[in-house]
Backbone as ProteinMPNN parsed JSONL, in Angstrom:
{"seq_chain_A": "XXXXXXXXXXXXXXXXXXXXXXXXXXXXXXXXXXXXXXXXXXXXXXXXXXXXXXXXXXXXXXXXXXXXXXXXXXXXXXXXXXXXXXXXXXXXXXXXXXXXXXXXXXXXXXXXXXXXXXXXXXXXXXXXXXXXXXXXXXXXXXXXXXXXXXXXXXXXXXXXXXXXXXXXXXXXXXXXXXXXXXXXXXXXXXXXXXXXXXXXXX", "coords_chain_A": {"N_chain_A": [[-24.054, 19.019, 13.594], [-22.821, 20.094, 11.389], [-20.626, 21.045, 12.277], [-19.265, 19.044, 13.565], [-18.09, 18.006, 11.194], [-16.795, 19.833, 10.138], [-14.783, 19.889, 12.268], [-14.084, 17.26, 11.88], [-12.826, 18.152, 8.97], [-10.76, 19.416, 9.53], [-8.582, 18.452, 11.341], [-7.967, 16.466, 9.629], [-6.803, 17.699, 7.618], [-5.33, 18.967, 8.404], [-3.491, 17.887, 10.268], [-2.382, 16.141, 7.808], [-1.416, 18.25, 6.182], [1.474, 18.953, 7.301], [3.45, 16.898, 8.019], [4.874, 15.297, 10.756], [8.474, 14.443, 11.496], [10.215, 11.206, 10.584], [11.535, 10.857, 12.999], [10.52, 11.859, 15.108], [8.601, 10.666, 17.68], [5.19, 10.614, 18.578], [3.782, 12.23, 21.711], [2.196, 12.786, 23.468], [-1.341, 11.668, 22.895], [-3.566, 12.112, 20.537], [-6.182, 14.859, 20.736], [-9.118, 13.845, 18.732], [-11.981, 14.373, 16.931], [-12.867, 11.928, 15.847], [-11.816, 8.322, 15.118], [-9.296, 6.582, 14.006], [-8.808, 2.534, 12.819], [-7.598, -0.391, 11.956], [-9.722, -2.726, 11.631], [-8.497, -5.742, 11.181], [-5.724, -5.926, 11.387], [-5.42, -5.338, 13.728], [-6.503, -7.671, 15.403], [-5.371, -9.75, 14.191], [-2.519, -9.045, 15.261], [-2.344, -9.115, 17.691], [-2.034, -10.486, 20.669], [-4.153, -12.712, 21.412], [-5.316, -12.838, 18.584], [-2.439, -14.36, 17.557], [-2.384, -16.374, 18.97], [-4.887, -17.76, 18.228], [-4.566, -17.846, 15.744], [-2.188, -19.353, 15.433], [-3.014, -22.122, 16.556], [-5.118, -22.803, 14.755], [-3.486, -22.91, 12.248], [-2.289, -25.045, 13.134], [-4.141, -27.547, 13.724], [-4.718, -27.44, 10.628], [-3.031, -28.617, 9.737], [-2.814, -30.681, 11.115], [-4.702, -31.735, 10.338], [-4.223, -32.211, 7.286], [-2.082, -33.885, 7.283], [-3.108, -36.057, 7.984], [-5.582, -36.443, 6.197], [-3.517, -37.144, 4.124], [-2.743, -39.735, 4.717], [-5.004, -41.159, 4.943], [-5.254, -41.367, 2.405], [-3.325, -42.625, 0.86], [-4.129, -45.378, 2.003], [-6.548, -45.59, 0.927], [-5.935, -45.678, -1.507], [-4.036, -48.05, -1.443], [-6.019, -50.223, -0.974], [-7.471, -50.037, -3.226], [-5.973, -50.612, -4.991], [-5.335, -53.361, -4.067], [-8.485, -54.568, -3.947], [-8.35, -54.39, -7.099], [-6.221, -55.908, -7.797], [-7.503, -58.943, -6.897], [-9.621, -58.954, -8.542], [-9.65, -60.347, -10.861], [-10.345, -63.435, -9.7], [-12.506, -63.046, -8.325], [-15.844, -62.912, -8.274], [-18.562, -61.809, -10.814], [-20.606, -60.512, -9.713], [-19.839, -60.593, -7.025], [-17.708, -58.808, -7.036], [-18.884, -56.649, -8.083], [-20.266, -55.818, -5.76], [-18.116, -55.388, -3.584], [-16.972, -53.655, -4.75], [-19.084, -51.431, -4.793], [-19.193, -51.053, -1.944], [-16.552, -50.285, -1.341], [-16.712, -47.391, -2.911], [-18.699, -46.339, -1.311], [-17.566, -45.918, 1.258], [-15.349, -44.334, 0.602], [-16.539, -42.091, -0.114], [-18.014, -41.663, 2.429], [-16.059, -40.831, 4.191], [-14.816, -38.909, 2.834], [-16.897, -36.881, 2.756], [-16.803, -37.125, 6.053], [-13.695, -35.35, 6.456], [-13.867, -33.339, 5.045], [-15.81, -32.09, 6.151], [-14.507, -31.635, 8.605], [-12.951, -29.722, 7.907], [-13.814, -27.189, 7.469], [-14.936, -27.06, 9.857], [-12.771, -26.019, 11.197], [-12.321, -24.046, 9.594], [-14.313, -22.209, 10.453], [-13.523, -21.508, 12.761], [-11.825, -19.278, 12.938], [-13.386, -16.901, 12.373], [-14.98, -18.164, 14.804], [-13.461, -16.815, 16.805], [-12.441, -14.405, 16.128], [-14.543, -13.23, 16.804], [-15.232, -13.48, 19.285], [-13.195, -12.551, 20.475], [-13.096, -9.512, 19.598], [-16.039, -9.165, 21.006], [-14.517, -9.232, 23.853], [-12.986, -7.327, 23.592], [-14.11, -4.692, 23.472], [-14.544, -3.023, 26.143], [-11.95, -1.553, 26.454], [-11.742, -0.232, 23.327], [-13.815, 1.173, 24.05], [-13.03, 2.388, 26.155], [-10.802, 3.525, 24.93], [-12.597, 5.486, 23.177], [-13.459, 7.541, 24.565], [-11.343, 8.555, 26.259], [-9.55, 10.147, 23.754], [-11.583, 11.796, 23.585], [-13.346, 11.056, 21.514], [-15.906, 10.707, 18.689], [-16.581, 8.881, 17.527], [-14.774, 5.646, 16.245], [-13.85, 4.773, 12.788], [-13.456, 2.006, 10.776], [-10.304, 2.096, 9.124], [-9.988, 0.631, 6.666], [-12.102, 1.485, 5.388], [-11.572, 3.994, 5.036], [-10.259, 6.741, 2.364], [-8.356, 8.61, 2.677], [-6.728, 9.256, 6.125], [-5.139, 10.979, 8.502], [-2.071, 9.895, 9.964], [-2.011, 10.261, 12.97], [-4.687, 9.559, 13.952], [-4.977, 7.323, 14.112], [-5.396, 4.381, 16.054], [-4.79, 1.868, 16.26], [-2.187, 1.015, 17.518], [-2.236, 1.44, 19.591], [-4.746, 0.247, 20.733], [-3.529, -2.706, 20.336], [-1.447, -2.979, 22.625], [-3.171, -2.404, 24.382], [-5.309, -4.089, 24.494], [-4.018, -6.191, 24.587], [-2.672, -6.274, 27.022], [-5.051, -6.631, 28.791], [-6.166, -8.551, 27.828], [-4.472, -10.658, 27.397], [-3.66, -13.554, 26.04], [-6.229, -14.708, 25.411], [-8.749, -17.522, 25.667], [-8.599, -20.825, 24.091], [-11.497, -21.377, 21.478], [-14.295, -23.26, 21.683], [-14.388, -26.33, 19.378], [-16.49, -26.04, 16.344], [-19.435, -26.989, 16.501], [-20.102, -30.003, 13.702], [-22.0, -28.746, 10.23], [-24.465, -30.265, 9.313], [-24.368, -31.593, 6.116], [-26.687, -30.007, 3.696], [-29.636, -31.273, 1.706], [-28.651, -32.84, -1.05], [-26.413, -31.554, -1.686], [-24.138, -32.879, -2.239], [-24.212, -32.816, -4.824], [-26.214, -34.889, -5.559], [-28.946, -35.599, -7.591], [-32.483, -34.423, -6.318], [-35.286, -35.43, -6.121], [-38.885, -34.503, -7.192], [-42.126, -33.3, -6.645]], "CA_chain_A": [[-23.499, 18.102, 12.588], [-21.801, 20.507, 10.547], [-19.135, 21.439, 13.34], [-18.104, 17.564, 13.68], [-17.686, 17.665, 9.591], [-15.357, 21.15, 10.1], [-13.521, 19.091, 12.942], [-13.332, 16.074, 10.901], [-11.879, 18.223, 8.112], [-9.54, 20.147, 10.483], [-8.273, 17.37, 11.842], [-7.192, 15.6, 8.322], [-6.082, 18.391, 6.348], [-3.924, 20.157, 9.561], [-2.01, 16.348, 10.401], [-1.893, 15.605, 6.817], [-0.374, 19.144, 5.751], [2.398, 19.18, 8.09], [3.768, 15.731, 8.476], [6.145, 15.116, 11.507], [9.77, 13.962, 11.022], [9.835, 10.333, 11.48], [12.508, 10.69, 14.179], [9.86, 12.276, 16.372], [7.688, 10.036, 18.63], [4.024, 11.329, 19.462], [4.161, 12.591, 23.628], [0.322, 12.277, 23.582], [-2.285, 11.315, 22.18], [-4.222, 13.46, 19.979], [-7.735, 14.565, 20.804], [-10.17, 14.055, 17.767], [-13.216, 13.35, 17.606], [-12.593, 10.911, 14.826], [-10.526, 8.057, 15.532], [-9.247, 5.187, 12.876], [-8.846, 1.366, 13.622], [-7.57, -1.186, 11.662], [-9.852, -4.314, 12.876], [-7.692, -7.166, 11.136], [-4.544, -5.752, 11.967], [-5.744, -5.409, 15.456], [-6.832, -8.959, 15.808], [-3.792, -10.633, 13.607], [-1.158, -8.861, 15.362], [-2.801, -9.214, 18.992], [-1.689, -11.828, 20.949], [-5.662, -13.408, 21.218], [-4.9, -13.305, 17.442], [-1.627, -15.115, 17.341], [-2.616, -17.868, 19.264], [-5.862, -18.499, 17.598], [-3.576, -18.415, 14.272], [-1.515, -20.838, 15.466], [-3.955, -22.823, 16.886], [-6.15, -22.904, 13.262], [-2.533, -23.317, 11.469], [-1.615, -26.658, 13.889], [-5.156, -28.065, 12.969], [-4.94, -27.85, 9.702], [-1.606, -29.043, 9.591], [-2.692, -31.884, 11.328], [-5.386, -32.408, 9.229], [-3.615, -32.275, 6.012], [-1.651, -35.439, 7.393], [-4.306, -37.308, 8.586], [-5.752, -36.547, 4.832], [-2.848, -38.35, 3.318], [-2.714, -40.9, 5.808], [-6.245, -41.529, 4.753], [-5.284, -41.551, 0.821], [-2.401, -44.076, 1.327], [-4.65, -46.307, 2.758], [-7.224, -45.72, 0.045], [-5.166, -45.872, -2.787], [-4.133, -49.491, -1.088], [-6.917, -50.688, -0.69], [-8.211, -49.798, -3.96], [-5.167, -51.473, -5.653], [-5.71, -54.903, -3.212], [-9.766, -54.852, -5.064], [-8.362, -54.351, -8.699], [-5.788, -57.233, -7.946], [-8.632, -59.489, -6.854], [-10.639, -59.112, -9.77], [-9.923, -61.886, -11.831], [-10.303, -64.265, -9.105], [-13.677, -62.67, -8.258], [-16.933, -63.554, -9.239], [-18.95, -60.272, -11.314], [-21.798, -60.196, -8.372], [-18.987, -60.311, -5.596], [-16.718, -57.602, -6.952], [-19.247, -55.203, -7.674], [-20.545, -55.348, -4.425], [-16.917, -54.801, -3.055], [-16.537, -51.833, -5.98], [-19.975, -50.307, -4.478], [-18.854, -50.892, -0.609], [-15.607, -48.62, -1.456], [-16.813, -46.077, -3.058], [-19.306, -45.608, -0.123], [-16.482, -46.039, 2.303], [-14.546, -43.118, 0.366], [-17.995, -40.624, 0.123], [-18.003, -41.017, 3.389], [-14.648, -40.529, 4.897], [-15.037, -37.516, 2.097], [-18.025, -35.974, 4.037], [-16.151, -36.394, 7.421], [-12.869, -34.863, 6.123], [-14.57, -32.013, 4.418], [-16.926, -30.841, 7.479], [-13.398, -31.339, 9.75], [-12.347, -28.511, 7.404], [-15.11, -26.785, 7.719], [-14.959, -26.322, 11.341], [-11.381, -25.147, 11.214], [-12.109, -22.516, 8.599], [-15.212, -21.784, 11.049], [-12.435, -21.14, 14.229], [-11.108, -18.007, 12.824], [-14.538, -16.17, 12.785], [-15.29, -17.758, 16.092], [-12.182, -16.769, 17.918], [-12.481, -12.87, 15.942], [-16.299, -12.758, 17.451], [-14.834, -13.8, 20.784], [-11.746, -11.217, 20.65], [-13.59, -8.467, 19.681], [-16.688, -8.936, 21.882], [-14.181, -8.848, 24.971], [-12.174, -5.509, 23.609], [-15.1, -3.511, 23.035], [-14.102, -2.093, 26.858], [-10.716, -0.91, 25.737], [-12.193, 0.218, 22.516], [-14.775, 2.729, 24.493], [-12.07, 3.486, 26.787], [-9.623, 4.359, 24.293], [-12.847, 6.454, 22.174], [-13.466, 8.191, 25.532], [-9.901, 9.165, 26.276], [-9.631, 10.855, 23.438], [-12.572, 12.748, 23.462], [-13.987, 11.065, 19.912], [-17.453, 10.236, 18.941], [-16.554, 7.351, 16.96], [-14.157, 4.887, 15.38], [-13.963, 4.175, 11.738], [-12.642, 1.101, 10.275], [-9.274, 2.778, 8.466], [-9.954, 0.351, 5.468], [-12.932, 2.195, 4.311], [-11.267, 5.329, 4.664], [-9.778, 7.039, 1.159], [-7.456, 8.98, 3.132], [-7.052, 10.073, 7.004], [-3.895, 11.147, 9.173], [-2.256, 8.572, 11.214], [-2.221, 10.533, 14.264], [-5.695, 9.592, 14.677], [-5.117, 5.985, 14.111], [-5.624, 3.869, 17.206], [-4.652, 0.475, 15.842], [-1.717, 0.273, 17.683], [-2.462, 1.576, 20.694], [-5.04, -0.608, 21.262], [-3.184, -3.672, 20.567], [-1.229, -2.975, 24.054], [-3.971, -1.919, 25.348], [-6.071, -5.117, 24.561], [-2.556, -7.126, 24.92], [-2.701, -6.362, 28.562], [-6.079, -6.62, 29.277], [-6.619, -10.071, 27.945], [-3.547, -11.384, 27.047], [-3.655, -14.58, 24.753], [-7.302, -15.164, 25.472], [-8.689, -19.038, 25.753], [-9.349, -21.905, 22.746], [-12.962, -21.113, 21.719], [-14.625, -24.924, 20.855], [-14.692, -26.532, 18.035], [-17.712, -25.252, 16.048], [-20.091, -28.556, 15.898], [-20.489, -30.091, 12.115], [-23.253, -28.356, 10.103], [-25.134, -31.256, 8.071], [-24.854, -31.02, 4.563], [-28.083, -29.895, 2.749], [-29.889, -32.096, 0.662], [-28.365, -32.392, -2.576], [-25.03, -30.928, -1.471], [-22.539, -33.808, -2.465], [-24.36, -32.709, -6.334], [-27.368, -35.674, -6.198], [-30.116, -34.26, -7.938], [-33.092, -34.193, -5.547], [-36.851, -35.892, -6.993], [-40.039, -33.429, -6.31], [-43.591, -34.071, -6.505]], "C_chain_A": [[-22.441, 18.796, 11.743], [-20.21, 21.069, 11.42], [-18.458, 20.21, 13.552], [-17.664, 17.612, 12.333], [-16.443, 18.59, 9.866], [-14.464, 20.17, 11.075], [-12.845, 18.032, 12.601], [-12.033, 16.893, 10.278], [-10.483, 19.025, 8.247], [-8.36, 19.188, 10.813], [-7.15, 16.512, 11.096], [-6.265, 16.221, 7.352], [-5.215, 18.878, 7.527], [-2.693, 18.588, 10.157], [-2.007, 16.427, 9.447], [-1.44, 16.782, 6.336], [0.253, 19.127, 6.575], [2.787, 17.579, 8.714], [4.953, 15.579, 9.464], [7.113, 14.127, 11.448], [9.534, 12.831, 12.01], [10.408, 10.025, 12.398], [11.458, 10.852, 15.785], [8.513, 11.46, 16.613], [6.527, 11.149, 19.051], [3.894, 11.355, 20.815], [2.788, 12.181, 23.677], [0.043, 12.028, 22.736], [-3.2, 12.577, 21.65], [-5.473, 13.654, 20.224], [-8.54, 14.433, 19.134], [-11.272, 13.283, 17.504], [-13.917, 12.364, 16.39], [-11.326, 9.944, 15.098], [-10.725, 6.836, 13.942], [-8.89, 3.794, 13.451], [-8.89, 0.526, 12.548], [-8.193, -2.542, 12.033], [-8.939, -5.28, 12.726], [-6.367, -7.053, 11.643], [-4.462, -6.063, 13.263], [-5.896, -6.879, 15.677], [-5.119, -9.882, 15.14], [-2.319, -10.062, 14.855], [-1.193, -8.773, 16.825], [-2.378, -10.253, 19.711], [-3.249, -13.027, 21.219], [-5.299, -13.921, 19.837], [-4.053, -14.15, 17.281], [-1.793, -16.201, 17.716], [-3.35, -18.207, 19.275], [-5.462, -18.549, 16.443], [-3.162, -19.482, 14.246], [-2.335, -21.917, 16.173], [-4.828, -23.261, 16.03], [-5.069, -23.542, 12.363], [-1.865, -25.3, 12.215], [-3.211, -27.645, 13.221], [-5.416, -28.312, 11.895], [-4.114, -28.426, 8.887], [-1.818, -30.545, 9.85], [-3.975, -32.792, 10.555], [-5.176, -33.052, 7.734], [-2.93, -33.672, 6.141], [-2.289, -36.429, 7.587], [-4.896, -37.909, 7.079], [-4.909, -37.814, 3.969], [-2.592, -39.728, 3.774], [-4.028, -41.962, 4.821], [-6.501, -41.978, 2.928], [-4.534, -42.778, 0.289], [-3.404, -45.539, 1.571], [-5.962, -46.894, 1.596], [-6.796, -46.221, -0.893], [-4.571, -47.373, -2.486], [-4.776, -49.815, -1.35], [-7.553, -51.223, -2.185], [-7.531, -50.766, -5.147], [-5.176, -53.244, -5.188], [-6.967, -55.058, -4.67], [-9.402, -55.304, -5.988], [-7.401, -55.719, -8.917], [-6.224, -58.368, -7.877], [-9.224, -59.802, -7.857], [-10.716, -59.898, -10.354], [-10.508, -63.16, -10.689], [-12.186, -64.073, -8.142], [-14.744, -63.029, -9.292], [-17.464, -62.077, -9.723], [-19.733, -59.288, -9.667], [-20.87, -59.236, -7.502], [-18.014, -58.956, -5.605], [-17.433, -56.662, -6.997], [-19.956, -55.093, -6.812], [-19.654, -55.037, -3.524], [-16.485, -53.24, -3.547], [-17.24, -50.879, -4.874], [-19.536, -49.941, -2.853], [-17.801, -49.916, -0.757], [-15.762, -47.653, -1.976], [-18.23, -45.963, -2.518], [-18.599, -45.359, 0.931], [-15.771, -44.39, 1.844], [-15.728, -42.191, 0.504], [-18.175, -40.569, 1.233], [-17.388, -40.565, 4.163], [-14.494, -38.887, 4.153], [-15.438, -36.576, 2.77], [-16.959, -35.656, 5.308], [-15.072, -35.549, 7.483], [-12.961, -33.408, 5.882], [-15.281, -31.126, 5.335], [-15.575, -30.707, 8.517], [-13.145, -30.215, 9.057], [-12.783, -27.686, 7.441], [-15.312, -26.263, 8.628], [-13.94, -26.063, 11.405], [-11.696, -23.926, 10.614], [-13.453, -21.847, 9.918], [-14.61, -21.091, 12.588], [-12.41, -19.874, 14.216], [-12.5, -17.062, 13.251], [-15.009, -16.348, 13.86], [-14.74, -16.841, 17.186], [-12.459, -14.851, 17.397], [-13.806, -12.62, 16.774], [-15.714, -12.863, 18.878], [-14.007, -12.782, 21.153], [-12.454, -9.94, 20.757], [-15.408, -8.059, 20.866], [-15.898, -8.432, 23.324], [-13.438, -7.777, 25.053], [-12.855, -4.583, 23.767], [-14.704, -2.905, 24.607], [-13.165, -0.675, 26.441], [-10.961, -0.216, 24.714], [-13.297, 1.644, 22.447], [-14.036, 3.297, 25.414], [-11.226, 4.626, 25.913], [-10.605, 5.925, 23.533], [-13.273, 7.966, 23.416], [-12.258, 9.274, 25.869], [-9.374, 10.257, 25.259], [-10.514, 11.972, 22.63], [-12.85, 12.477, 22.117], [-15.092, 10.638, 20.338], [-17.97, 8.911, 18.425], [-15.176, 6.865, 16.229], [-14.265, 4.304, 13.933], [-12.682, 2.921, 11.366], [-12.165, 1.775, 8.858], [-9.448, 2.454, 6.81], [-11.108, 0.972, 4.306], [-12.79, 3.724, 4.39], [-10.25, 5.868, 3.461], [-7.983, 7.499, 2.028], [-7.386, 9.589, 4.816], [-5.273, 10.303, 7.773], [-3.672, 9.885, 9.928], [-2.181, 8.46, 12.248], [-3.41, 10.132, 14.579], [-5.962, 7.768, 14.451], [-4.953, 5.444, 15.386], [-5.15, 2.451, 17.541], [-3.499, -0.249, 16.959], [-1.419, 0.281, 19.272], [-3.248, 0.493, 21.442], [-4.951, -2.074, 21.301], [-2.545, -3.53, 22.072], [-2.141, -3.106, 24.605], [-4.817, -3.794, 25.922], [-5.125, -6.455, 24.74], [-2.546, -7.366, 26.77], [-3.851, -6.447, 29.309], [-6.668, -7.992, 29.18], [-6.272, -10.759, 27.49], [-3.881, -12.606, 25.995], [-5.568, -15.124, 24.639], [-7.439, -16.568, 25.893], [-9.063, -19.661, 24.646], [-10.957, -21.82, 22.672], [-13.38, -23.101, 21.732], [-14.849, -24.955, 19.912], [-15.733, -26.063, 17.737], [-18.251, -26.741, 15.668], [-20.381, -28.73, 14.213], [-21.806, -29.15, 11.59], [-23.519, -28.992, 8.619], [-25.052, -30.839, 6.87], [-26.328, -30.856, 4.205], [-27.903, -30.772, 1.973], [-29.485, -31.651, -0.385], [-26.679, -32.143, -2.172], [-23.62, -31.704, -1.695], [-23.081, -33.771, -4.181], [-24.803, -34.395, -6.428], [-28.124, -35.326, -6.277], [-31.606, -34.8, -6.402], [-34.699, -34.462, -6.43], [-37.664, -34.642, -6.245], [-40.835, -33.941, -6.979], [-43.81, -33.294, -8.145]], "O_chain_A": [[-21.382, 18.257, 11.422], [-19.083, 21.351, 11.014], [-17.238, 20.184, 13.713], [-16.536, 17.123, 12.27], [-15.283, 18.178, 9.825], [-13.435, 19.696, 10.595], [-11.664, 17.735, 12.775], [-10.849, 16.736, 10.577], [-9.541, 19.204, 7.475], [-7.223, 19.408, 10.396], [-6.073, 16.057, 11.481], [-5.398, 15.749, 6.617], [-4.101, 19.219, 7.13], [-1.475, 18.516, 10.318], [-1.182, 17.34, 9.408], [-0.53, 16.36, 5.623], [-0.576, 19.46, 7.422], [2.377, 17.217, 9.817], [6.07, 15.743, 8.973], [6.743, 12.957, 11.352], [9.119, 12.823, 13.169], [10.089, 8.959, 12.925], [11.53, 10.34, 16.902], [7.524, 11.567, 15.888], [6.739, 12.208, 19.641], [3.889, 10.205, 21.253], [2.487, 11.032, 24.0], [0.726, 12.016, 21.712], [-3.443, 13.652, 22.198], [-6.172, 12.669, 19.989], [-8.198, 15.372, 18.415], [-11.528, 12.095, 17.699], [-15.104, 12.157, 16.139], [-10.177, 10.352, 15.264], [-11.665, 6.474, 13.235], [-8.642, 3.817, 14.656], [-9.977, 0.447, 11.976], [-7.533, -3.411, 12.602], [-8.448, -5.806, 13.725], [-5.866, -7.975, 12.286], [-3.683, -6.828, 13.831], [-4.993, -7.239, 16.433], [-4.16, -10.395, 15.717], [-1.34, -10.76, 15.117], [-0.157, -8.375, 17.358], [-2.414, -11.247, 18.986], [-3.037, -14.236, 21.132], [-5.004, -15.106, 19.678], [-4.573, -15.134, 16.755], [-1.45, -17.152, 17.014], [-3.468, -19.129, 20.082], [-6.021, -19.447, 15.813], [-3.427, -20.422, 13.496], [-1.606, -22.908, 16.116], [-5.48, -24.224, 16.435], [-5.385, -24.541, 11.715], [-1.262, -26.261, 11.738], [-3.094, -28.36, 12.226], [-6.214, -29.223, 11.677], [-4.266, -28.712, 7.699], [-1.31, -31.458, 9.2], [-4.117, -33.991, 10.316], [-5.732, -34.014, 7.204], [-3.124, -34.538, 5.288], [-1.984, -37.597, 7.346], [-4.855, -39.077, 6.694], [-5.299, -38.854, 3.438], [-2.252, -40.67, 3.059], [-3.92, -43.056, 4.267], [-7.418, -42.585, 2.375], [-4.95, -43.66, -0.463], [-3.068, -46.648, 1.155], [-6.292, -48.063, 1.401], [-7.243, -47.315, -1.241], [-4.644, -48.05, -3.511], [-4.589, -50.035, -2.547], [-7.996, -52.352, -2.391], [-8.147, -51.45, -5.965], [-5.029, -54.163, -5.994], [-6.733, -55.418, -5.823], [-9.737, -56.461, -6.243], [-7.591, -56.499, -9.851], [-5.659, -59.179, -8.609], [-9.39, -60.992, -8.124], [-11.817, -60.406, -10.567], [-11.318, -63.885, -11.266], [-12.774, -64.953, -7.513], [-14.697, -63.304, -10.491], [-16.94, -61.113, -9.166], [-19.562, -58.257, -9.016], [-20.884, -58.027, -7.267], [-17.657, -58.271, -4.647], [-17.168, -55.693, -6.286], [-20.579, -54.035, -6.895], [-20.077, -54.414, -2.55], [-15.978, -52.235, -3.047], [-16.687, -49.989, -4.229], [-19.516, -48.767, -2.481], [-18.006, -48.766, -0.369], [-14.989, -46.749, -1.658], [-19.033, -45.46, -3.304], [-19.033, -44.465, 1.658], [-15.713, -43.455, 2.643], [-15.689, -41.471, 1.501], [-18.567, -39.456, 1.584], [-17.915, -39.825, 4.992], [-14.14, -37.891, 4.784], [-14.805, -35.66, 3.294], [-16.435, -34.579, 5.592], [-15.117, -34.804, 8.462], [-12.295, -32.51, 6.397], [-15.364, -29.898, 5.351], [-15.551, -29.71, 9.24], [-13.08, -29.326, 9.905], [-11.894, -26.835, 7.469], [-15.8, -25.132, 8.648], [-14.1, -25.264, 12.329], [-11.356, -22.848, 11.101], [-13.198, -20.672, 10.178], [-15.237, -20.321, 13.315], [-12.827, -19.205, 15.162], [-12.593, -16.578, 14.379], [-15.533, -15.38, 14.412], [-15.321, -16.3, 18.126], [-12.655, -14.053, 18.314], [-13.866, -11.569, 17.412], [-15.992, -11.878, 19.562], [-14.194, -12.173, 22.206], [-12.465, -9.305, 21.812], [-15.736, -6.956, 21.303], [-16.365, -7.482, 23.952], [-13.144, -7.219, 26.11], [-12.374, -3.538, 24.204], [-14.371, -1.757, 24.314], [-13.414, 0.512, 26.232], [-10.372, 0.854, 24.871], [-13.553, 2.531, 21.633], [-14.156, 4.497, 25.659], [-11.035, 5.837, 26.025], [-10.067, 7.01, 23.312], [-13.336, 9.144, 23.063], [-12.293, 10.499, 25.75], [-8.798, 11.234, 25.737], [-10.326, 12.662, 21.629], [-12.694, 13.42, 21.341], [-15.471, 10.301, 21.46], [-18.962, 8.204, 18.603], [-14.514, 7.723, 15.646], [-14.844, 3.218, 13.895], [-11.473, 2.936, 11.6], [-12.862, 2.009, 7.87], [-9.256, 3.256, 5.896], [-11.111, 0.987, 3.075], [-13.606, 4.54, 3.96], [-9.16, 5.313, 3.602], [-6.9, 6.917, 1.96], [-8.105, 10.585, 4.897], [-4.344, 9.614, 7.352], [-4.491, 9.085, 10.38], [-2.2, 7.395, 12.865], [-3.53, 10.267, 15.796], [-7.023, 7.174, 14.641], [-4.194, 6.155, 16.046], [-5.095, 1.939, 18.659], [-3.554, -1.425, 17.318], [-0.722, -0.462, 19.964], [-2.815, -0.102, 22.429], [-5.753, -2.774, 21.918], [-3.283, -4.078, 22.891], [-2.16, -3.975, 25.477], [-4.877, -4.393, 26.996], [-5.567, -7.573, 25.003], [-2.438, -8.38, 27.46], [-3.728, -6.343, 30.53], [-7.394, -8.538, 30.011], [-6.959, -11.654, 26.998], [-4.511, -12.237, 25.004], [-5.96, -15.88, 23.75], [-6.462, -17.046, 26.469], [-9.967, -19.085, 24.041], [-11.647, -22.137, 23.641], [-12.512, -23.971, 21.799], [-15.4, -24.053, 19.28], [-16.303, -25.508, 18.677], [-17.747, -27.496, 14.836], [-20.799, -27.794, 13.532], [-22.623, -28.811, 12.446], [-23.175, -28.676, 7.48], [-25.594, -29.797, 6.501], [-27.101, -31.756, 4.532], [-26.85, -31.201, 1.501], [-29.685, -30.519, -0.826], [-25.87, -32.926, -2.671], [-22.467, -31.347, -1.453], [-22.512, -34.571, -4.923], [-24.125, -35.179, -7.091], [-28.562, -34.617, -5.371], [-31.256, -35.661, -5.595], [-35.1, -33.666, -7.279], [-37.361, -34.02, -5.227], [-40.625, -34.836, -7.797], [-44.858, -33.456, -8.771]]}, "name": "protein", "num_of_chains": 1, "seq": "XXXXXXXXXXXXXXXXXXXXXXXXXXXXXXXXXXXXXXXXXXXXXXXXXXXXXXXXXXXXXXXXXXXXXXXXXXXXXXXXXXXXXXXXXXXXXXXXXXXXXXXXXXXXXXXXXXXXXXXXXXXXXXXXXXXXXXXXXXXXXXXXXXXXXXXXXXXXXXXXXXXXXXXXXXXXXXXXXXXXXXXXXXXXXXXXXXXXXXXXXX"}
């Protein structure tokens, strides 16, 4: 244990005193048996990533219109009722009142869980990406003779010769190119109570 710590700190303090001019391109790869790894970078800037971005960004794009589509229509509707009113009996309107604002709570609900499973994409599609890199990811920790990968963001400070990030975007670029559309993620029921109605108990 204490000889991987000395190689760690070999490693960090001998790249990070002696920084190479940024004209000069690394020929190899460095052995150490510490490597670094941006995950989000890796996934955002991946092509799996990009076109589950844009694939989350078109969805919610097209949701957002549908939304106003859906407000238009409300906001009609709602103005038709209030013009009515005089010509309405008390009974009849507020049983029209109560029918639309169940009509809107529930178009609410469905609107709200569509959003719901969009925001739920991104985490599927990263679980999906990174389950099928993990090859590439033990190739690459293989290759250069490390014992592990740390995620860069919880490191204070390390060289960036031993960063890996962008290696294994190629790497995982050519291995499984844009990936496929995961599925939607099915609704997940609101809990009782969850639209804030209190809830009776014994």
């Amino acid at each position: 244990m204490r000889g991987l710590r000395a190689a760690i700190l070999a490693v960090l303090l001998t790249a990070g005193g002696q920084p190479a001019p940024a004209q000069e391109a690394i020929a190899e790869p460095v052995a150490s048996p510490v490597l670094t790894l941006d995950q989000e970078r890796l996934f955002a800037e991946s092509l799996w990533g990009r076109r589950a971005t844009d694939r989350i960004e078109a969805a919610s794009t097209e949701l957002g219109a549908e939304n106003r589509r859906i407000e238009a229509e409300l906001t009609a509707e709602e103005r038709a009722l209030t013009e009515r009113r005089p010509t309405m009996a008390v009974e009849e309107f507020r049983a029209a009142a109560d029918a639309f604002d169940a009509k809107v709570t529930e178009i609410r609900r469905t609107q709200d869980a569509k959003a719901r499973e969009i925001g739920r994409l991104h985490d599927v599609e990263r679980q999906r990406f990174f389950a099928a890199a993990f090859p590439a990811l033990r190739e690459v920790l293989r290759g250069r003779g490390a014992v592990v990968i740390l995620d860069s963001r919880a490191i204070f400070l390390a060289a960036d010769v031993i960063d890996v990030t962008d290696e294994l975007i190629a790497r995982v670029d050519a291995d499984l190119g844009a990936g496929t559309d995961a599925p939607v993620p099915e609704a997940v029921p609101d809990a009782p109570g969850s639209d804030g109605t209190a809830q009776g108990g014994n």
